[in-house]
TORROZA-162963 format. One record per residue: residue in three letters; x, y, z of N, C-alpha, C, O, CB in turn. Coordinates in steps of 0.05 Angstrom, whole numbers, plus 5000, padded with zeros to 4 digits. Glycine has a CB too. Layout:
<sites>
alaXYZXYZXYZXYZXYZ
...
</sites>
This chain:
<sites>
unk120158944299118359064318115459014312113658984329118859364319
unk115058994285111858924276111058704286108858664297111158874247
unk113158534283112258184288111658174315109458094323114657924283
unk114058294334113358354360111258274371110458064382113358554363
unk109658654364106458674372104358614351102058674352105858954382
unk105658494331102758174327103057974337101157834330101958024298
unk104757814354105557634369103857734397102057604407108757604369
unk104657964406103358074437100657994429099557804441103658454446
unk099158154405096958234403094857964401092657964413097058424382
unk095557794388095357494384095857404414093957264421097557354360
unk096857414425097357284453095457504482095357414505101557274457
unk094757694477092657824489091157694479091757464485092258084487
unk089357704467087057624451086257344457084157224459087557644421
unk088457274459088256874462087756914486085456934492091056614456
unk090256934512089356894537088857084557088057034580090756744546
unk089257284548087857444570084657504567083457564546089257734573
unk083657474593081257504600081057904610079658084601080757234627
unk083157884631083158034649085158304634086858304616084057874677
unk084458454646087658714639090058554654091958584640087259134660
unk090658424672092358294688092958074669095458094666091158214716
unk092157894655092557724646092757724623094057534613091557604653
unk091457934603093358054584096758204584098358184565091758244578
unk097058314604099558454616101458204610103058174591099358564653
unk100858014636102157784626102657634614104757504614102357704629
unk100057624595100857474564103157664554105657654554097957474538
unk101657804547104557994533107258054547108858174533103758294528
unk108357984574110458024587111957744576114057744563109758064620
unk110357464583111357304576112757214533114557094523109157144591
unk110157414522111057394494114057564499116057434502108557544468
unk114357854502115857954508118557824514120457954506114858054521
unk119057584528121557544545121557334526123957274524121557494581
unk119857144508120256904492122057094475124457054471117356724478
unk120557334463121957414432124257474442126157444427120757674412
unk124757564462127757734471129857424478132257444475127158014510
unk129157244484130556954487131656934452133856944441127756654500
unk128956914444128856924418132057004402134056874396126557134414
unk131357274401132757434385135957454396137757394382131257714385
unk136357544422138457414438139657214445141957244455138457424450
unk138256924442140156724450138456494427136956354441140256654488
unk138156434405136656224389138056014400136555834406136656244357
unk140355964403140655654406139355594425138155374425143255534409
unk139255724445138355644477135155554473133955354482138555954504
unk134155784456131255874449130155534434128355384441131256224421
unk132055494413131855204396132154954424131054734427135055164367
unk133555054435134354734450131754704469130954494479137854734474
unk130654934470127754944491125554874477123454794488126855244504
unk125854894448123654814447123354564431121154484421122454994440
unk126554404430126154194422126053974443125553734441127654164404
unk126754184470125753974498123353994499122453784508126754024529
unk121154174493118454194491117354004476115653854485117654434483
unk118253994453116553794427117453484441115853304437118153844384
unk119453424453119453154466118653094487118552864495121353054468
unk117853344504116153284522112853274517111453194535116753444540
unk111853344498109653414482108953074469106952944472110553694458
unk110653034457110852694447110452524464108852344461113252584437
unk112252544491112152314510109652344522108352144526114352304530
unk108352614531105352544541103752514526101652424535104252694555
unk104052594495101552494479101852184471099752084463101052684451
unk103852014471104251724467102851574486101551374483106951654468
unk103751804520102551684542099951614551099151444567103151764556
unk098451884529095651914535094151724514092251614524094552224534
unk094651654487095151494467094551184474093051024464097851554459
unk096051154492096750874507094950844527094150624533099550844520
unk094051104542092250944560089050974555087250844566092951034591
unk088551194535085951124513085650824512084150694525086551224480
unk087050764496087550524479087450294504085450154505090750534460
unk088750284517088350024544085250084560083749904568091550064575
unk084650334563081750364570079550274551077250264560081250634574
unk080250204523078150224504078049804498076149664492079350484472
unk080549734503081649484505079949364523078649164518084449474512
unk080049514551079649444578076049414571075149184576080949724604
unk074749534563071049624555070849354540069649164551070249984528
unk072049324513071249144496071448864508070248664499072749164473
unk073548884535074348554539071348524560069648354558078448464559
unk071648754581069648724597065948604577064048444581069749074613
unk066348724564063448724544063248414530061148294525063648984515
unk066148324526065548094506064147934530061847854529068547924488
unk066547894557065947764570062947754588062047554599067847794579
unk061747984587058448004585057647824570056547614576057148244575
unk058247904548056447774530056347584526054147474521056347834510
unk058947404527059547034533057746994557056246804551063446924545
unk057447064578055746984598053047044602051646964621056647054618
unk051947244577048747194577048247444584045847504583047446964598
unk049947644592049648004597048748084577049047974555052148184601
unk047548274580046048504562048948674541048748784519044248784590
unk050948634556053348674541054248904541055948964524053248614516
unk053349164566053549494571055449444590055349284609050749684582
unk057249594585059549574597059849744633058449944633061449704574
unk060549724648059749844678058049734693058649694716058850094679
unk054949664682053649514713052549274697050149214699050549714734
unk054149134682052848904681053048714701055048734716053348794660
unk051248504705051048304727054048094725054447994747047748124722
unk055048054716057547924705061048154721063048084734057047964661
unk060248374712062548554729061448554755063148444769063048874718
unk059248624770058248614789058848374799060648394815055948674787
unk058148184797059147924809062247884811063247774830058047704791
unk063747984789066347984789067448154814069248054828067348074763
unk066748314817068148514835066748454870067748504891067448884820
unk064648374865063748234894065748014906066548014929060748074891
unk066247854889068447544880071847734899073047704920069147494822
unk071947904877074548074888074048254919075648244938075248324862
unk072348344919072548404950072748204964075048164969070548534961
unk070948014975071447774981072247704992071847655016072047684974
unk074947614968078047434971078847654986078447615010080347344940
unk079847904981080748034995080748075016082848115028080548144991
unk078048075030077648075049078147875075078247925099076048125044
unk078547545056078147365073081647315074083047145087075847125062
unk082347525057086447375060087647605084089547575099089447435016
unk085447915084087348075107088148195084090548215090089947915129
unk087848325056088748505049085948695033085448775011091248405034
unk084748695055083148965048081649025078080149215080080548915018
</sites>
């Protein structure tokens, strides 16, 4: 029963703002511990679907850091091979590139 309401009390504190949203922090701690204490396997299998869903979007977010940061450096080298100031977003080199790409687009009927 102690752990209980230091679990509630810890979970008021964290997200409730409101008396309403304290209520429901603590309704929701409430129904975890009672899963809890009443059904652990169910309780385990939830939250080892949590931790793999927790993995797959942090790999996902991981991956597209990383291709955005990929994406900056290639844009920049390629500034800089052509005589750009080498700042990534309005150099005269992307600017020209993406004028190039409207363009074509425009002149094939798909934009």
């Amino acid at each position: 029963m102690r752990k209980e309401r230091r679990l509630e009390r810890f979970l008021e504190k964290r997200f409730g703002a409101s008396v309403a949203d304290r209520a429901a922090a603590a309704a929701v701690a409430h129904i975890i511990l009672r899963l809890m204490r009443n059904h652990p396997w169910i309780a385990a299998d939830l939250v080892i679907a949590g931790l793999g869903r927790a993995g797959k979007v942090g790999l996902r977010e991981i991956a597209r850091d990383l291709r955005a940061k990929m994406h900056e450096r290639r844009a920049r080298n390629q500034a800089a091979a052509a005589g750009g100031t080498g700042t990534a977003g309005g150099t005269k080199l992307n600017l020209q590139t993406r004028v190039s790409e409207l363009y074509f687009l425009g002149k094939n009927g798909a934009g």
